[in-house]
C-alpha positions as CSV (number, residue, x, y, z in Angstrom):
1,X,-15.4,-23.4,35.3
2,X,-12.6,-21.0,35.0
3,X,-12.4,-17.5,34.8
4,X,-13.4,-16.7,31.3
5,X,-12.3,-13.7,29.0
6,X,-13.7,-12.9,25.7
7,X,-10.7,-11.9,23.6
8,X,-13.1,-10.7,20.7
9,X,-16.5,-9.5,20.5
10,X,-18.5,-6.5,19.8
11,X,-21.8,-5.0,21.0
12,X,-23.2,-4.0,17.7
13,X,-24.5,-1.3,16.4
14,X,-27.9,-1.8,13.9
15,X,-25.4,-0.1,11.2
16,X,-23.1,-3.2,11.8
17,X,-25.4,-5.5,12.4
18,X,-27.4,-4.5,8.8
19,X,-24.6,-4.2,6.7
20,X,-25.0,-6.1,3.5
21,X,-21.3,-7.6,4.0
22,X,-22.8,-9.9,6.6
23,X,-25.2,-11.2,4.4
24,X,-23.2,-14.4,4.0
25,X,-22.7,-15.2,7.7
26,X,-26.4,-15.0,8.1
27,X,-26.9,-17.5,5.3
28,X,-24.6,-19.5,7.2
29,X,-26.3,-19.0,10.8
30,X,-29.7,-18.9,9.4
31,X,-30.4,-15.6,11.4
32,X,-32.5,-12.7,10.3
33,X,-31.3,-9.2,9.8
34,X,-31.7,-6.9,12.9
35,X,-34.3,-4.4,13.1
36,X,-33.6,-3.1,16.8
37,X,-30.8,-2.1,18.6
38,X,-29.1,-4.7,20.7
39,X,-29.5,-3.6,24.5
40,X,-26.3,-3.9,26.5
41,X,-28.0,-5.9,29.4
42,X,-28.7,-8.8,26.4
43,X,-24.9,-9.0,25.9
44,X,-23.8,-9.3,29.3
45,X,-27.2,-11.5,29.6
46,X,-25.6,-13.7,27.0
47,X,-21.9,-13.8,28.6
48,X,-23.7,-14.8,32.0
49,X,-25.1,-17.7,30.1
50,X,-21.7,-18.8,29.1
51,X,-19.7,-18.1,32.3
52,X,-17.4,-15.0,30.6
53,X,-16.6,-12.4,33.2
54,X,-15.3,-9.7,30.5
55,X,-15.4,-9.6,26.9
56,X,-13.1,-7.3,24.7
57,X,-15.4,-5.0,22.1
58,X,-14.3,-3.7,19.2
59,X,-15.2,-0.5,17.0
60,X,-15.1,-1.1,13.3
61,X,-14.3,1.4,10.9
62,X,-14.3,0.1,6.9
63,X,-13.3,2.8,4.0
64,X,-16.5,4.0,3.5
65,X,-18.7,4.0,7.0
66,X,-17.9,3.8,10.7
67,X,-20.3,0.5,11.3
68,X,-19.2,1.1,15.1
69,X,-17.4,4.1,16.3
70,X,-14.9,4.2,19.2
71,X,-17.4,6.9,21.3
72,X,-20.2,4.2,20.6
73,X,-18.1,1.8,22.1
74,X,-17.1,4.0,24.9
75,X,-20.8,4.4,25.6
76,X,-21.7,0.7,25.6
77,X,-18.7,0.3,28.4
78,X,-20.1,2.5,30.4
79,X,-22.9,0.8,30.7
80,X,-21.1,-1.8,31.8
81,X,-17.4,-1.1,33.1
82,X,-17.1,-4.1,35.0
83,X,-17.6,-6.4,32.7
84,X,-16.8,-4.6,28.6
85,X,-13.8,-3.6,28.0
86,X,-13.4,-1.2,25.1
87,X,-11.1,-1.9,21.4
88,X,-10.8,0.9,19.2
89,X,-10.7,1.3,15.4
90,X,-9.6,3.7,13.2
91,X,-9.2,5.3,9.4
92,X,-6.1,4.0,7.5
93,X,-6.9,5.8,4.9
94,X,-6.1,9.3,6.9
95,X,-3.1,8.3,8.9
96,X,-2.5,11.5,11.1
97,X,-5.9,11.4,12.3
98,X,-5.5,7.7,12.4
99,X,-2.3,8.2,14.6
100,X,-4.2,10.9,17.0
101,X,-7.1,8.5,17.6
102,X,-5.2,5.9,18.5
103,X,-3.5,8.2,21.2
104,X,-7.3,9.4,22.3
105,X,-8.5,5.7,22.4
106,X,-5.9,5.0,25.0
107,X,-5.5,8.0,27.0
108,X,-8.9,9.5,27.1
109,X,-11.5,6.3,26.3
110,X,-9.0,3.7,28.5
111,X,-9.0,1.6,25.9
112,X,-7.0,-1.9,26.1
113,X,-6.3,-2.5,21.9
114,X,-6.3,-1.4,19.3
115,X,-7.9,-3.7,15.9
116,X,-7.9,-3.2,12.1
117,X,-9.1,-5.5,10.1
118,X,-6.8,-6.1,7.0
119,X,-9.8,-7.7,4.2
120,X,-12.3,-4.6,5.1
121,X,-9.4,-2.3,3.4
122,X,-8.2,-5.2,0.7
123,X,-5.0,-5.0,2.1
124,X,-2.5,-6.8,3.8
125,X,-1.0,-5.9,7.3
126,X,2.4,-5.4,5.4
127,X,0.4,-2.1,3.6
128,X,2.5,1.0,4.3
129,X,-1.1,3.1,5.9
130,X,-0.8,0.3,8.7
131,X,2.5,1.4,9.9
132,X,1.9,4.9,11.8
133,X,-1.1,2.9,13.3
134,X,1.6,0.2,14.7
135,X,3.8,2.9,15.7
136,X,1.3,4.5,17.9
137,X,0.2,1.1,19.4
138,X,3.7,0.5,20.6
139,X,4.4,3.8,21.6
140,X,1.2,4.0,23.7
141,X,2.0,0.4,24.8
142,X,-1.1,-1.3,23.5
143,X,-2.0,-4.7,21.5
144,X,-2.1,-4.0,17.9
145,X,-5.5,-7.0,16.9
146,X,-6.6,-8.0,13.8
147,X,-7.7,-11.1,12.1
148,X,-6.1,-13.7,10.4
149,X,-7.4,-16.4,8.5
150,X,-10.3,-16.7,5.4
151,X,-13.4,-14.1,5.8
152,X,-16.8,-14.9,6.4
153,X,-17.8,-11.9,4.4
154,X,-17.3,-12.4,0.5
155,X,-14.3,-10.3,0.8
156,X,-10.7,-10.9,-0.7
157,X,-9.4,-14.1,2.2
158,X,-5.9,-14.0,0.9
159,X,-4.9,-10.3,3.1
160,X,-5.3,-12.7,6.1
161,X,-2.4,-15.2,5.3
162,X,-1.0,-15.0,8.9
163,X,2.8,-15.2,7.4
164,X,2.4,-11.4,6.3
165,X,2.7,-10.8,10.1
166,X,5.7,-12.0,10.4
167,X,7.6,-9.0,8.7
168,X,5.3,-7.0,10.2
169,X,6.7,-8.3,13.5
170,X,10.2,-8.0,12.0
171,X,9.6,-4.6,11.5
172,X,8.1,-3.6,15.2
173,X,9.4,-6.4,17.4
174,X,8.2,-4.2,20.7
175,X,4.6,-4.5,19.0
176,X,2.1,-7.0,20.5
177,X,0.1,-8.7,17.7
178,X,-3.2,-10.8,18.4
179,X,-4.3,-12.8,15.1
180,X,-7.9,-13.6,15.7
181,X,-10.0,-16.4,14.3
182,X,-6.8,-18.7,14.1
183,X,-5.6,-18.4,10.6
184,X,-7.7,-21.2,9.3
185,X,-7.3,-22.7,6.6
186,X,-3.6,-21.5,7.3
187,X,-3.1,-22.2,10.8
188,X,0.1,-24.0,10.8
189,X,1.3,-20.6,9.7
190,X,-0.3,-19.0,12.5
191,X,1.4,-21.2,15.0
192,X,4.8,-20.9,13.4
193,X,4.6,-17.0,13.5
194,X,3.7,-17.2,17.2
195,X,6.0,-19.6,17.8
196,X,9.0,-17.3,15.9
197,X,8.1,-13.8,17.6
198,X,7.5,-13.5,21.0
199,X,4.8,-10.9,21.6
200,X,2.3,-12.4,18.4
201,X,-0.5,-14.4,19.8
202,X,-3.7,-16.1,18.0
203,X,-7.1,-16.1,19.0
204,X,-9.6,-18.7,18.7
205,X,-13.1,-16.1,17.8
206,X,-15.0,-17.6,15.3
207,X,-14.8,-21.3,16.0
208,X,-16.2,-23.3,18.4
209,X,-13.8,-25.5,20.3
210,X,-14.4,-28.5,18.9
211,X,-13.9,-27.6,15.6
212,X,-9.9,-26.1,16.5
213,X,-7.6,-27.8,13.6
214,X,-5.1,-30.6,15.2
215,X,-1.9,-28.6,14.9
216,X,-3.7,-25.4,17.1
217,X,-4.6,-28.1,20.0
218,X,-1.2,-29.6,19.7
219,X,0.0,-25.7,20.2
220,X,-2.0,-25.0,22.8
221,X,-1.5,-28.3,24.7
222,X,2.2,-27.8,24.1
223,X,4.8,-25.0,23.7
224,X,1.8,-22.7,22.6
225,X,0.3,-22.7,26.1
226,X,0.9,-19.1,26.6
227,X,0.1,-17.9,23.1
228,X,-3.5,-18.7,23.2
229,X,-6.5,-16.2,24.2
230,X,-10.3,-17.5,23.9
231,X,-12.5,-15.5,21.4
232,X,-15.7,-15.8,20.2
233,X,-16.8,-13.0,17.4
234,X,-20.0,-12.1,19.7
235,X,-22.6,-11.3,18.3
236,X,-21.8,-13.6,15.0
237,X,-21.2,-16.8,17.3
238,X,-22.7,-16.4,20.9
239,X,-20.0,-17.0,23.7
240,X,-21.5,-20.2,24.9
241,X,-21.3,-21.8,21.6
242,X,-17.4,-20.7,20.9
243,X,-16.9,-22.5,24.6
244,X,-19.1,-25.5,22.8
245,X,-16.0,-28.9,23.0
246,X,-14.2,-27.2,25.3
247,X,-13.5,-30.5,27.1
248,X,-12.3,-32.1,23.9
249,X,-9.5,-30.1,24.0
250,X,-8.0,-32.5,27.2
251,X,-6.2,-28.8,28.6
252,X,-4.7,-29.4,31.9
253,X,-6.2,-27.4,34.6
254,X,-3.5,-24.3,34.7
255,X,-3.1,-24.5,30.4
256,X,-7.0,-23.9,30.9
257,X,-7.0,-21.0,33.5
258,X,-4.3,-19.6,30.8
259,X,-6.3,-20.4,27.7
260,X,-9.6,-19.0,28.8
261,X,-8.1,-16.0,30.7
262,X,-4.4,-15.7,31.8
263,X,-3.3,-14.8,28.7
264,X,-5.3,-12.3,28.2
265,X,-5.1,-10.5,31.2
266,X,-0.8,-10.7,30.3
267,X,-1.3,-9.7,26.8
268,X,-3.9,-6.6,27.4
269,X,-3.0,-5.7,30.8
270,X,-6.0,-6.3,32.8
């Protein structure tokens, strides 16, 4: 097997994990609700399992709680440096101290991204309180992530229409844009945003290989080879499951080694 990056998980926090939002996904999963904290060793236990070398974890701040806060993640890193690698969030709703954290996120924490999620605040990426947060990203020179696609969560699914990164692209061509769990069920959209502007790129979190739609295999075996970063939403969908059909996929040898990690070691610098 390949070398093997996560592009998108998150050691949880029991706020996160809890949270009544995730209610649905449970259903789903048929999982219980949490009712201890998650040691770190069990996440890195669970990307031995799969074969993942580093996984990408994310702080989540909604409008109304910090589920997992950027010095939380800093914490859980250290714990293990060499193989979590830290993505911060932050507050649109107070964009000077949005901008600023962004700045301490990079230069203090060492963190490799930056991701907002667009349905937790009801609004699109086009929404004005994004922009000082995409400013800062390119200005610090770091990813700008976020997700694309319909939500688990019963949350408003129509923010995540990838095509609204398109202007958003148009507006801050020097920004790098990763759209996670693959735009379904508008993924030809994805693919022709990351087709049109060179630094946006899709990644697969929240769907198991086998269950990629035709036109993002055709992508990926194609012109699309480069665009591509595995994800896996860890701890919603385990790593080893995400990787589940990876075979079925028929990726040459090097549009695998770019697939799994290549691209993200280009896209976040690693």
């Amino acid at each position: 097997m390949s070398e093997i990056i996560d592009a998108w998980g998150q050691h949880p926090t029991l706020r996160h994990s809890q949270d009544p939002m995730f209610d649905s996904l449970r259903r789903w999963t048929k999982t219980p609700t949490p009712t201890e904290e998650l040691p770190v060793a069990t996440t890195v236990g669970l990307m031995d399992q799969a074969g993942v070398g580093r996984m990408l974890i994310s702080a989540w701040e909604a409008p109304r709680n910090t589920m997992i806060s950027n010095d939380e993640v800093a914490g859980f890193v250290a714990q293990a440096p060499d193989r979590l690698i830290g993505v911060g969030s932050v507050n649109l709703a107070r964009p000077m101290e949005a901008v600023r954290e962004v700045r301490r996120c990079v230069t203090e924490l060492e963190f490799k991204a930056i991701r907002v999620l667009p349905w937790l605040w009801e609004v699109p990426p086009t929404d004005r309180r994004f922009y000082p947060v995409y400013a800062a990203c390119v200005d610090l020179g770091v990813p700008f992530c976020t997700q694309i696609g319909h939500t688990g969560p019963l949350m408003p699914s129509e923010v995540g229409r990838p095509l609204y990164l398109d202007q958003v692209a148009l507006d801050f061509p020097e920004l790098t844009i990763v759209g996670g769990h693959i735009g379904y069920p508008w993924t030809e959209e994805a693919v022709a945003v990351a087709t049109k502007h060179e630094n946006v790129y899709i990644d697969t979190s929240a769907y198991t290989a086998e269950r990629y739609p035709p036109e993002l295999v055709r992508f990926l075996n194609g012109h699309g080879a480069g665009k591509v970063l595995f994800g896996s939403t860890y701890p919603m969908m385990p790593p080893e499951k995400a990787l589940k059909g990876l075979d079925s996929l028929g990726l040459d040898p090097t549009r695998q080694d770019m697939f799994l990690a290549g691209n993200a070691k280009r896209v976040f610098g690693l």
